[in-house]
mmCIF file of the N, C-alpha and C atoms, coordinates in Angstrom:
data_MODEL
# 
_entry.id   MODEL 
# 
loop_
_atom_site.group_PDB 
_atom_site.id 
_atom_site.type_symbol 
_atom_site.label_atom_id 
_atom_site.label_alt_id 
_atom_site.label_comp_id 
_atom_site.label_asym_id 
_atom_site.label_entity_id 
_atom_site.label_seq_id 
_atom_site.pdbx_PDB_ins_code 
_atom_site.Cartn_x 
_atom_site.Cartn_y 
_atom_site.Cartn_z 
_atom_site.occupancy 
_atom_site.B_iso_or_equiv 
_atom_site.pdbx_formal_charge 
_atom_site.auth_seq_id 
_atom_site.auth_comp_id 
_atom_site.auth_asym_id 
_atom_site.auth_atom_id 
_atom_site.pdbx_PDB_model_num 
ATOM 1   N N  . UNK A 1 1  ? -36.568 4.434   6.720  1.00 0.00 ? 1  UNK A N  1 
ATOM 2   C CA . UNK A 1 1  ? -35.172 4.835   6.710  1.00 0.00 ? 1  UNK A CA 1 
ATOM 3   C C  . UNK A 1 1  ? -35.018 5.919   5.645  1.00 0.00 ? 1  UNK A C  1 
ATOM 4   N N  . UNK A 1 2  ? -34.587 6.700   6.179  1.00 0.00 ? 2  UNK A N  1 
ATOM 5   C CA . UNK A 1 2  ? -34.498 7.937   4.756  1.00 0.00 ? 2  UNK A CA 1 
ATOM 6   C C  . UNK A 1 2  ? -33.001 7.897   4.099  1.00 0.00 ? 2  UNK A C  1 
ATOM 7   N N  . UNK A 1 3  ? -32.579 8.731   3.495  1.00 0.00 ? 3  UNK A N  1 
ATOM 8   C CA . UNK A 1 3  ? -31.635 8.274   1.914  1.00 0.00 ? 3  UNK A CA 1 
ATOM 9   C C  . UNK A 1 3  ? -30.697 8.548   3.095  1.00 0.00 ? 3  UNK A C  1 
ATOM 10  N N  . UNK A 1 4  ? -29.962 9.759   3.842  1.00 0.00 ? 4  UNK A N  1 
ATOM 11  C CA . UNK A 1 4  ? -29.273 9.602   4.313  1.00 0.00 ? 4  UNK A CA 1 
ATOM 12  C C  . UNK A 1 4  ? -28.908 8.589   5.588  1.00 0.00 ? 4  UNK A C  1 
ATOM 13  N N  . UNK A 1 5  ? -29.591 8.458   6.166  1.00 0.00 ? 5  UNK A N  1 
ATOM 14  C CA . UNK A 1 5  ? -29.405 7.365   6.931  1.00 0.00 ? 5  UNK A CA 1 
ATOM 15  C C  . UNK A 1 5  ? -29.117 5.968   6.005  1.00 0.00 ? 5  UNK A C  1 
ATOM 16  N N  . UNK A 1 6  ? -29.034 5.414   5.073  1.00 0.00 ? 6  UNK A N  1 
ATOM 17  C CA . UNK A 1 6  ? -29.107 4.659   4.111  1.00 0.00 ? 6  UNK A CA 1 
ATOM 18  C C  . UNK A 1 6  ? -27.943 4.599   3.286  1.00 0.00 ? 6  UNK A C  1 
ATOM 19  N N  . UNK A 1 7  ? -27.960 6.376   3.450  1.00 0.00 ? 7  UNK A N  1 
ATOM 20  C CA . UNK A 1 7  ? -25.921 6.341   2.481  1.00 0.00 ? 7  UNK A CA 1 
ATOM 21  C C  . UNK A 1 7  ? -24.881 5.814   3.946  1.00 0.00 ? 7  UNK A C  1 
ATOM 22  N N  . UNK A 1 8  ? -25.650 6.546   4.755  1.00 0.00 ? 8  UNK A N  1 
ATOM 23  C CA . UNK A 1 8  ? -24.350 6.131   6.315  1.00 0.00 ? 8  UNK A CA 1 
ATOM 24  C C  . UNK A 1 8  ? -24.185 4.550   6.377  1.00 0.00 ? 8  UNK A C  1 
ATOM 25  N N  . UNK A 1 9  ? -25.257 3.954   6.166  1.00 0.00 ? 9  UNK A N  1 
ATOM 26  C CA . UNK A 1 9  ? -25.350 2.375   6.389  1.00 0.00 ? 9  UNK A CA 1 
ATOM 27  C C  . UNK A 1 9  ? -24.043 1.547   5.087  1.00 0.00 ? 9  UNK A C  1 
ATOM 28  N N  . UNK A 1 10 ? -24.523 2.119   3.767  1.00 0.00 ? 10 UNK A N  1 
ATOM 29  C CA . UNK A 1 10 ? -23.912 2.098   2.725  1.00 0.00 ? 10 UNK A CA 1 
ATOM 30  C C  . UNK A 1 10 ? -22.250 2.203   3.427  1.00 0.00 ? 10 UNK A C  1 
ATOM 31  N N  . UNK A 1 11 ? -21.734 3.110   3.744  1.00 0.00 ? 11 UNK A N  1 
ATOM 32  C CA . UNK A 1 11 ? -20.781 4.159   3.057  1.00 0.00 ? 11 UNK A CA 1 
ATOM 33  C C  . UNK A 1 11 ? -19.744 3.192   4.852  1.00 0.00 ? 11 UNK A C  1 
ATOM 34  N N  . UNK A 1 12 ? -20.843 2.993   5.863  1.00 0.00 ? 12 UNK A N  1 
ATOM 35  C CA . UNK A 1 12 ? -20.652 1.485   7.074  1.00 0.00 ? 12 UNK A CA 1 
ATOM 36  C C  . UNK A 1 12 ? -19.846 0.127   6.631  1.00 0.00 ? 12 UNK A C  1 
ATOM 37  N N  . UNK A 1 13 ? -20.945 -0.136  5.606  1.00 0.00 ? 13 UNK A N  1 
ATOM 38  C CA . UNK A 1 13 ? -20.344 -1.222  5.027  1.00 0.00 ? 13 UNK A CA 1 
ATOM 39  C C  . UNK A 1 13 ? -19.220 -1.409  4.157  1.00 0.00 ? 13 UNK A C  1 
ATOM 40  N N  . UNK A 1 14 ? -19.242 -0.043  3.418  1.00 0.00 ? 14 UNK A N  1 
ATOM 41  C CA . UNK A 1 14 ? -18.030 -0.297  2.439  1.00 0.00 ? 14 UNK A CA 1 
ATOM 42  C C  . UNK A 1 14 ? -16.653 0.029   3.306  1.00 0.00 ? 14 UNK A C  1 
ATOM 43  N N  . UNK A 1 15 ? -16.793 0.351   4.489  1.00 0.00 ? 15 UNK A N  1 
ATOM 44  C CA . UNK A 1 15 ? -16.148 0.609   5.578  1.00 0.00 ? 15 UNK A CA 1 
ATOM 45  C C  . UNK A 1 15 ? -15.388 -1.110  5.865  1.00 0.00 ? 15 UNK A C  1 
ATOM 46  N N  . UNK A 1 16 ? -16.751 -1.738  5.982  1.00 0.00 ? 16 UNK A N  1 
ATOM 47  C CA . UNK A 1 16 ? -16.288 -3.264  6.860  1.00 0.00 ? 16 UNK A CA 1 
ATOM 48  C C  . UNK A 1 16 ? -15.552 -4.050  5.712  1.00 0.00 ? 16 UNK A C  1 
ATOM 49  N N  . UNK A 1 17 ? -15.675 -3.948  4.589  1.00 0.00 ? 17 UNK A N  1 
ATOM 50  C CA . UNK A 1 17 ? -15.187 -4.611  3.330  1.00 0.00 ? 17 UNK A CA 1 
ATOM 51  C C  . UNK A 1 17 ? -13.903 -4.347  2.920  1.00 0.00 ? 17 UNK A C  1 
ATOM 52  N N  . UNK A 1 18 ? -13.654 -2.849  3.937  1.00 0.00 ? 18 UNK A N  1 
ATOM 53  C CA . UNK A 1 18 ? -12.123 -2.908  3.391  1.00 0.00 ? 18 UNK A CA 1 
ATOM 54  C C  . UNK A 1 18 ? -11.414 -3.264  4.461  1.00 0.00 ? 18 UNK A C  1 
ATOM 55  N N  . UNK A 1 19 ? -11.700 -3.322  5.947  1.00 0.00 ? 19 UNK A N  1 
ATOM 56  C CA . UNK A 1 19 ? -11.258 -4.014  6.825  1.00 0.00 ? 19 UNK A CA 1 
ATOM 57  C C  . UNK A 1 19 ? -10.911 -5.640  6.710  1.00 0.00 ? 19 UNK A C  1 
ATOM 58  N N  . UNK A 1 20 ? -12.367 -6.058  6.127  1.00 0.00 ? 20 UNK A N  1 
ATOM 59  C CA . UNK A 1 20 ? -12.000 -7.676  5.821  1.00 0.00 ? 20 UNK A CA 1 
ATOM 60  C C  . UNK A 1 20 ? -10.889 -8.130  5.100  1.00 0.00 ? 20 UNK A C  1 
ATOM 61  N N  . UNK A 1 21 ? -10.862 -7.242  3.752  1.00 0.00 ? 21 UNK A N  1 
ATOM 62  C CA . UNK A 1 21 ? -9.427  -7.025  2.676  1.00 0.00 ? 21 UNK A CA 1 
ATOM 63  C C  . UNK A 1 21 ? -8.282  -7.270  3.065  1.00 0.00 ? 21 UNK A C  1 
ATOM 64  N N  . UNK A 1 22 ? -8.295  -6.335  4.254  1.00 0.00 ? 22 UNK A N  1 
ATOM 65  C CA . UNK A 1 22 ? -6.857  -6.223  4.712  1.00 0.00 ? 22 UNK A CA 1 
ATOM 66  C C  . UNK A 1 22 ? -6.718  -7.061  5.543  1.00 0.00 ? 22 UNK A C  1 
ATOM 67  N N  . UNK A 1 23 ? -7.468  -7.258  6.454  1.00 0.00 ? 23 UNK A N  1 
ATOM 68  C CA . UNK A 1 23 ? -7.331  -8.733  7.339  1.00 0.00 ? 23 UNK A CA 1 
ATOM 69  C C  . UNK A 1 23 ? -7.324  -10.005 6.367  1.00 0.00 ? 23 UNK A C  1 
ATOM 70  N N  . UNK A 1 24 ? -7.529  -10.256 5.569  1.00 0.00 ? 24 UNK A N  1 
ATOM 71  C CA . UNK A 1 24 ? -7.619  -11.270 4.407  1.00 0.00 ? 24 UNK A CA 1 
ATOM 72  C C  . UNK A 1 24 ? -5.989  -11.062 3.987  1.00 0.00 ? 24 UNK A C  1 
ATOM 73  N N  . UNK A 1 25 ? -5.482  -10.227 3.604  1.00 0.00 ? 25 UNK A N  1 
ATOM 74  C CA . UNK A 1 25 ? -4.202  -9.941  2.626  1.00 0.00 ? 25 UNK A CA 1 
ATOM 75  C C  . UNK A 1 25 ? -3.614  -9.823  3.730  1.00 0.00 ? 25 UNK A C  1 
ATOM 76  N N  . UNK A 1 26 ? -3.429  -9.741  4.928  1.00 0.00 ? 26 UNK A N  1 
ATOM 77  C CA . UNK A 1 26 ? -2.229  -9.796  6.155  1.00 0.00 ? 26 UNK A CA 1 
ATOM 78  C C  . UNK A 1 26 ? -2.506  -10.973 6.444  1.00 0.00 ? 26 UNK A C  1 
ATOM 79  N N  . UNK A 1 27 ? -3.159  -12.049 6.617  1.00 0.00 ? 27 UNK A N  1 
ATOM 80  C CA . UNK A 1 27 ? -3.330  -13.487 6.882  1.00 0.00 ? 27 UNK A CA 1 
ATOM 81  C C  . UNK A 1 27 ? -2.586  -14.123 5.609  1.00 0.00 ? 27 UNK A C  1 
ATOM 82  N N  . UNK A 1 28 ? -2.968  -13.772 4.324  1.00 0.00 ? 28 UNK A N  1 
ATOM 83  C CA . UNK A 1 28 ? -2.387  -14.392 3.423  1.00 0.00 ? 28 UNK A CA 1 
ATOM 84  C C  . UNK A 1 28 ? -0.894  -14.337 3.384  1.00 0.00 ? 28 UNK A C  1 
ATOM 85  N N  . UNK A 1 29 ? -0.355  -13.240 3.326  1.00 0.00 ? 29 UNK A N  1 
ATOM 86  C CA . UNK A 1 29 ? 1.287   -12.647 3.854  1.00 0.00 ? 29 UNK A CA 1 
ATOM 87  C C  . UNK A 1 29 ? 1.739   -13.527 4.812  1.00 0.00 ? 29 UNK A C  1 
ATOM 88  N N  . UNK A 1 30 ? 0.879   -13.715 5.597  1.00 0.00 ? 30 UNK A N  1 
ATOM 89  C CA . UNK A 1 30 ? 1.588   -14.878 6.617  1.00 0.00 ? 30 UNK A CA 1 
ATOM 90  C C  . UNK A 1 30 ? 1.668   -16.066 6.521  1.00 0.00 ? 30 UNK A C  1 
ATOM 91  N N  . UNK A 1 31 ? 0.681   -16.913 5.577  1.00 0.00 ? 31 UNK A N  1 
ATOM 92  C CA . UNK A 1 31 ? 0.715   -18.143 5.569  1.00 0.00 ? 31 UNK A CA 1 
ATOM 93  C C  . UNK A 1 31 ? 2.105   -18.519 4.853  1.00 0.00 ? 31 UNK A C  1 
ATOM 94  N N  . UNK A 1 32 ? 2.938   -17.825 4.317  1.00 0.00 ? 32 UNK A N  1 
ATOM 95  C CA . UNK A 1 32 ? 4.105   -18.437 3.662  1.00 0.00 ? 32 UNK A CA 1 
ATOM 96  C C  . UNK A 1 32 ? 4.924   -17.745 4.364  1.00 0.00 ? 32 UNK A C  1 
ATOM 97  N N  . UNK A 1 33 ? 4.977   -17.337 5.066  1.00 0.00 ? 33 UNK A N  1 
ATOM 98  C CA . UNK A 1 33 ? 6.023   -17.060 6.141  1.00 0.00 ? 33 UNK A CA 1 
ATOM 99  C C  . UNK A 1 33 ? 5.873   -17.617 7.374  1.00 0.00 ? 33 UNK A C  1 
ATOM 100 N N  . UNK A 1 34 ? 5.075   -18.691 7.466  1.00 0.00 ? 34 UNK A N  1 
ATOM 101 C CA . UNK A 1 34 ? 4.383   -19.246 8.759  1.00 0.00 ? 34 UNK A CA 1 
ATOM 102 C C  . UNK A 1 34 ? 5.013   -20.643 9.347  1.00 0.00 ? 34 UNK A C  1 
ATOM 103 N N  . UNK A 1 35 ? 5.728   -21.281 10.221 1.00 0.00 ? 35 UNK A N  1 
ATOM 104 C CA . UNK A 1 35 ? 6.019   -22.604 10.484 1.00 0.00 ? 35 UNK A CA 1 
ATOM 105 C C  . UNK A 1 35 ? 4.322   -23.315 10.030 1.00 0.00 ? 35 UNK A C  1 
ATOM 106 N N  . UNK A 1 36 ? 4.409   -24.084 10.272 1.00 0.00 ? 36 UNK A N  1 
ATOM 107 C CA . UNK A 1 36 ? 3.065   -25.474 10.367 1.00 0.00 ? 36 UNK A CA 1 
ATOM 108 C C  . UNK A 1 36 ? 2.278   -25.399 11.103 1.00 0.00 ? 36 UNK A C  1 
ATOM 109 N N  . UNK A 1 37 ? 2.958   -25.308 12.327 1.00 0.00 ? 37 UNK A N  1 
ATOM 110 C CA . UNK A 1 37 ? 1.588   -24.832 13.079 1.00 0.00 ? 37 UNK A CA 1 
ATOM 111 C C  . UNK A 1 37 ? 1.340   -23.451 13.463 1.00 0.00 ? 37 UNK A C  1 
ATOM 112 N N  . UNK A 1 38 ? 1.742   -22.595 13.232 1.00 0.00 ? 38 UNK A N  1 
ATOM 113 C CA . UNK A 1 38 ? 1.005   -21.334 13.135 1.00 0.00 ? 38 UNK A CA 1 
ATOM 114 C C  . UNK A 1 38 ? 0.068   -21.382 11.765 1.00 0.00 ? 38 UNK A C  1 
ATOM 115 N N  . UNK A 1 39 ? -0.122  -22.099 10.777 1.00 0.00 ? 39 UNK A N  1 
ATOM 116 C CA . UNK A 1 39 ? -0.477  -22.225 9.993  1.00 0.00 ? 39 UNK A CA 1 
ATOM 117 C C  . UNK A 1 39 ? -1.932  -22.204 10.600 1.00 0.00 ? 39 UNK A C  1 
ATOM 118 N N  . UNK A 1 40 ? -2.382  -23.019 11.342 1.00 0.00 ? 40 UNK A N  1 
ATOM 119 C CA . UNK A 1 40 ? -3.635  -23.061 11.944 1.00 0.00 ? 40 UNK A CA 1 
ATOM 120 C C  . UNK A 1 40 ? -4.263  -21.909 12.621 1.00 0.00 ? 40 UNK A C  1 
ATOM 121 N N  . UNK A 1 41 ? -3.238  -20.981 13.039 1.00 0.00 ? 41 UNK A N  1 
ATOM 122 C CA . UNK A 1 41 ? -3.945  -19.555 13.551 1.00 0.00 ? 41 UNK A CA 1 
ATOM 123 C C  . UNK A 1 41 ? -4.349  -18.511 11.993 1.00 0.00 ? 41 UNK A C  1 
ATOM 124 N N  . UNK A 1 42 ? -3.210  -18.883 11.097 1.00 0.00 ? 42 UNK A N  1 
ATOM 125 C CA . UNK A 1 42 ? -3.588  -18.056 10.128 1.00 0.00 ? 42 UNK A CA 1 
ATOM 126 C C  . UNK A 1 42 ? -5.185  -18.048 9.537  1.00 0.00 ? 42 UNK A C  1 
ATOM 127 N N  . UNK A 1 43 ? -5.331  -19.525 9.754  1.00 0.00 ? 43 UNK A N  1 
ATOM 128 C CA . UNK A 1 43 ? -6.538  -20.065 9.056  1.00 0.00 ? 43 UNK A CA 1 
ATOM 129 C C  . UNK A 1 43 ? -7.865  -19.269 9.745  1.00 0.00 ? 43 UNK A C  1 
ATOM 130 N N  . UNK A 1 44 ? -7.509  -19.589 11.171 1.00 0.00 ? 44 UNK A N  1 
ATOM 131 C CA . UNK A 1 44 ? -8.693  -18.924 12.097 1.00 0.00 ? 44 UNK A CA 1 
ATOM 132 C C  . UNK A 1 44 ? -9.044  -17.634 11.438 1.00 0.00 ? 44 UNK A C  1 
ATOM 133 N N  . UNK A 1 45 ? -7.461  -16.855 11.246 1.00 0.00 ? 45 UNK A N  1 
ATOM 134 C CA . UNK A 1 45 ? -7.768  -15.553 11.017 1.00 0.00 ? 45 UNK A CA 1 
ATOM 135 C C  . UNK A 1 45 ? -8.642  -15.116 9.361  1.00 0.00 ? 45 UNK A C  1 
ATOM 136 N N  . UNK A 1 46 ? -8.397  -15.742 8.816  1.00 0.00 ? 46 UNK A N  1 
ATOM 137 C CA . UNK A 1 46 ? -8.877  -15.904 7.582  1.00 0.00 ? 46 UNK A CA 1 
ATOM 138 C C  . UNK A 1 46 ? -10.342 -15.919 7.166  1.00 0.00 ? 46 UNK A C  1 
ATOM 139 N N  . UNK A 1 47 ? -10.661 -17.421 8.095  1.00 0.00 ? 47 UNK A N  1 
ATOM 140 C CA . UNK A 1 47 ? -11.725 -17.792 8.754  1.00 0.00 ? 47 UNK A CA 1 
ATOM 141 C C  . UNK A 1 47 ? -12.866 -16.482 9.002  1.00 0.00 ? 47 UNK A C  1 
ATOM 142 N N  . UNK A 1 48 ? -12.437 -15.792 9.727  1.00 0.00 ? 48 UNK A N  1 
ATOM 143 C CA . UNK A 1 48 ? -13.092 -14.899 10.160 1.00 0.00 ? 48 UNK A CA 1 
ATOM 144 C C  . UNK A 1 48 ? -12.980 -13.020 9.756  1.00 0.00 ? 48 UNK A C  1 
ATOM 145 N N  . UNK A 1 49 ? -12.100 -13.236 8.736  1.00 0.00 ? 49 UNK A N  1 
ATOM 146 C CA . UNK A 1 49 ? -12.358 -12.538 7.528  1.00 0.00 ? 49 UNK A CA 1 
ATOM 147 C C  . UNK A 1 49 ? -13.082 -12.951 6.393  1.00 0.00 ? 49 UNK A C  1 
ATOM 148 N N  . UNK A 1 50 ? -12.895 -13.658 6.102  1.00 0.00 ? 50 UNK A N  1 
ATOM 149 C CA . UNK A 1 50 ? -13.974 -14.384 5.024  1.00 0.00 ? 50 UNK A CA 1 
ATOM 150 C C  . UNK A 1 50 ? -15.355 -13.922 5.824  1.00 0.00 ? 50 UNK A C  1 
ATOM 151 N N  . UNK A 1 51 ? -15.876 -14.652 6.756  1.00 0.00 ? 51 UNK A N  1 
ATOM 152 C CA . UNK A 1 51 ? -17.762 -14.303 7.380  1.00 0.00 ? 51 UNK A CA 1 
ATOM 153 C C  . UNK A 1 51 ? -17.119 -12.085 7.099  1.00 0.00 ? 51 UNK A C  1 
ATOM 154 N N  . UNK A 1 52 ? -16.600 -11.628 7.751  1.00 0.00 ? 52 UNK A N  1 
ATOM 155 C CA . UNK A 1 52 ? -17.237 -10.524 7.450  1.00 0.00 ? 52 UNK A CA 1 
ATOM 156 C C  . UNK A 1 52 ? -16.963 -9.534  6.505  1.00 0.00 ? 52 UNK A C  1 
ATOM 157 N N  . UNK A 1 53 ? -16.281 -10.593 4.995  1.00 0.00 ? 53 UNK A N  1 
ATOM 158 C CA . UNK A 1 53 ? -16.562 -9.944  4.048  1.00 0.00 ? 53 UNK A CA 1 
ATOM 159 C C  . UNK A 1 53 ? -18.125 -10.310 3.470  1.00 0.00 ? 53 UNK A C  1 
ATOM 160 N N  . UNK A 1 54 ? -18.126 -11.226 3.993  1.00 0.00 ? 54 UNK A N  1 
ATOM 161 C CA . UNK A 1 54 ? -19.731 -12.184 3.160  1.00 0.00 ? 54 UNK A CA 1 
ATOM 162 C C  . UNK A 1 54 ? -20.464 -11.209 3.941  1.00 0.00 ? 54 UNK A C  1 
ATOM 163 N N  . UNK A 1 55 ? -20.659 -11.025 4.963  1.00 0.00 ? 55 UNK A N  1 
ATOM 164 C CA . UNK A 1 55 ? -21.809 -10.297 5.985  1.00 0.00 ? 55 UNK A CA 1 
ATOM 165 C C  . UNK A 1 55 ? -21.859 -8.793  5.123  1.00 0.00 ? 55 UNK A C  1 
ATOM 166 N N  . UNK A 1 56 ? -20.474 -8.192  5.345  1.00 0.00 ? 56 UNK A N  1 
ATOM 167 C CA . UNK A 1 56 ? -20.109 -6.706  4.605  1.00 0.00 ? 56 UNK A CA 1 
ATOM 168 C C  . UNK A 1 56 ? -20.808 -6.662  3.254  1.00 0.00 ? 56 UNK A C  1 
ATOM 169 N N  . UNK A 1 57 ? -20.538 -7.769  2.403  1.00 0.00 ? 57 UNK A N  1 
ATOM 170 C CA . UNK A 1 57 ? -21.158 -7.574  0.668  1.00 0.00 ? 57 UNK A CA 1 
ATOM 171 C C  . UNK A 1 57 ? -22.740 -8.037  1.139  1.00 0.00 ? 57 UNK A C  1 
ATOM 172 N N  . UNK A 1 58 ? -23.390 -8.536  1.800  1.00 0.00 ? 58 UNK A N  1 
ATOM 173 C CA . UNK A 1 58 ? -24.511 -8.780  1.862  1.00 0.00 ? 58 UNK A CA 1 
ATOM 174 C C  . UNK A 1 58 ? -25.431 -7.628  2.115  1.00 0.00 ? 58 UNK A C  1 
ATOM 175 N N  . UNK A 1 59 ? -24.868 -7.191  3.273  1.00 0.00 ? 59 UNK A N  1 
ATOM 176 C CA . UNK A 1 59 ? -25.330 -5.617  3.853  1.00 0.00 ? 59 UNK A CA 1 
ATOM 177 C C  . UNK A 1 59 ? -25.434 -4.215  3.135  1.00 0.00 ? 59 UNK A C  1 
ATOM 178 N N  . UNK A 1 60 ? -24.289 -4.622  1.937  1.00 0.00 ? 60 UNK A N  1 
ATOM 179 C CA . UNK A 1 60 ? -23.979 -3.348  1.099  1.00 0.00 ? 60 UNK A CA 1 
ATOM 180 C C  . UNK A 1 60 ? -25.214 -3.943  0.089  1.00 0.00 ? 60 UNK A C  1 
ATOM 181 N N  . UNK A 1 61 ? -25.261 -5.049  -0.418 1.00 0.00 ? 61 UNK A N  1 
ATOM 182 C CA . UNK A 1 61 ? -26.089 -4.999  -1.404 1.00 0.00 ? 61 UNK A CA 1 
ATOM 183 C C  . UNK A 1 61 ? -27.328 -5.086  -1.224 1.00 0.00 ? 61 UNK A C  1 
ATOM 184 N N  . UNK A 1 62 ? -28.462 -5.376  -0.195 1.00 0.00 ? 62 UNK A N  1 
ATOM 185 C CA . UNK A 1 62 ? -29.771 -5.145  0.649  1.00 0.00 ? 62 UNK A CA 1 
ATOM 186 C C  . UNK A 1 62 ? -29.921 -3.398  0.511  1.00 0.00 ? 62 UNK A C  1 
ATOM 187 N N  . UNK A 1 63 ? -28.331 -2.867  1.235  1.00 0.00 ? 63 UNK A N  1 
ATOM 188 C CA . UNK A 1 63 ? -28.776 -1.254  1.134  1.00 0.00 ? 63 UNK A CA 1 
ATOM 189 C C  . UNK A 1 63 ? -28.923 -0.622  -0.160 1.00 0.00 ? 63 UNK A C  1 
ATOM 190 N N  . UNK A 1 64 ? -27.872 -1.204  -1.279 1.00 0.00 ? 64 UNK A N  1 
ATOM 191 C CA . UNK A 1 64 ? -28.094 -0.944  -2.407 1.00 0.00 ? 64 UNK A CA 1 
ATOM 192 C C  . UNK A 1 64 ? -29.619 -0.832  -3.166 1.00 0.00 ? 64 UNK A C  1 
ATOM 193 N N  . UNK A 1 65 ? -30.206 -1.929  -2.738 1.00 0.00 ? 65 UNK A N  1 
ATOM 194 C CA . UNK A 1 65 ? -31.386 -2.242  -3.129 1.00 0.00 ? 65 UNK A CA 1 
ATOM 195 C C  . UNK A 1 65 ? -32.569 -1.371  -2.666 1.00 0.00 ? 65 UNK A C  1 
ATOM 196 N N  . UNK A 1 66 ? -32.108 -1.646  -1.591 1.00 0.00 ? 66 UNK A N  1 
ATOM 197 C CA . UNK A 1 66 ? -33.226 -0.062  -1.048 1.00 0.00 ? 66 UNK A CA 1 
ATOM 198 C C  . UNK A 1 66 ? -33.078 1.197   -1.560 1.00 0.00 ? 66 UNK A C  1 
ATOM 199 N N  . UNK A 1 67 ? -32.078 1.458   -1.765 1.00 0.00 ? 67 UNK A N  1 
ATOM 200 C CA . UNK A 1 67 ? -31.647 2.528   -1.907 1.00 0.00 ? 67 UNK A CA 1 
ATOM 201 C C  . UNK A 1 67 ? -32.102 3.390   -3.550 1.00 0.00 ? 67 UNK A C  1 
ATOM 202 N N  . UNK A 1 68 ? -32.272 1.884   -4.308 1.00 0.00 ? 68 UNK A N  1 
ATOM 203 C CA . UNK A 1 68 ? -32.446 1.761   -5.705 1.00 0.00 ? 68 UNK A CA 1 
ATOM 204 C C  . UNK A 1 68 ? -33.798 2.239   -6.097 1.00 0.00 ? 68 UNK A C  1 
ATOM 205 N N  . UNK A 1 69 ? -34.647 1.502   -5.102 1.00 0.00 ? 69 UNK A N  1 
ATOM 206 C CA . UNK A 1 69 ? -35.947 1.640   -4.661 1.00 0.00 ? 69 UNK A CA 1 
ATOM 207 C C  . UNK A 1 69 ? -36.901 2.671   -4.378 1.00 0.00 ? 69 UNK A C  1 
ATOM 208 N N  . UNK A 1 70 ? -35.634 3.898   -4.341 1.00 0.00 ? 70 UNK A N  1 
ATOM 209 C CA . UNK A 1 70 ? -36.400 5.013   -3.807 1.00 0.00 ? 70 UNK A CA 1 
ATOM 210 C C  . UNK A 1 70 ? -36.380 6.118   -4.880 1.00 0.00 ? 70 UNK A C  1 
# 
């Protein structure tokens, strides 16, 4: 993998991390504006911001590492 292909991967991820953010902070906004049971969709949504901030910081920091490497 050469450096640029490596910053694109990088520059990918810090891409997906701010997507998760905001899907994270618009789920949160809702849970207190939410009846009870919508409460349970918020969660889903949350749910599945959480995996792809974990996936996003995992990916950024592997490329980091490579990247360090060279």
């Amino acid at each position: 993998m050469d450096v640029a292909e490596l910053r694109s991967k990088i520059a990918t991820a810090k891409r997906r991390l701010m997507v998760a953010e905001e899907e994270m902070e618009t789920a949160l906004h809702g849970i207190g504006q939410a009846p009870r049971a919508d409460k349970s969709i918020i969660s889903g949504s949350l749910s599945v911001a959480f995996t792809e901030l974990k996936a996003a910081r995992q990916d950024l920091s592997d490329l980091e590492q490579v990247l360090a490497q060279e």
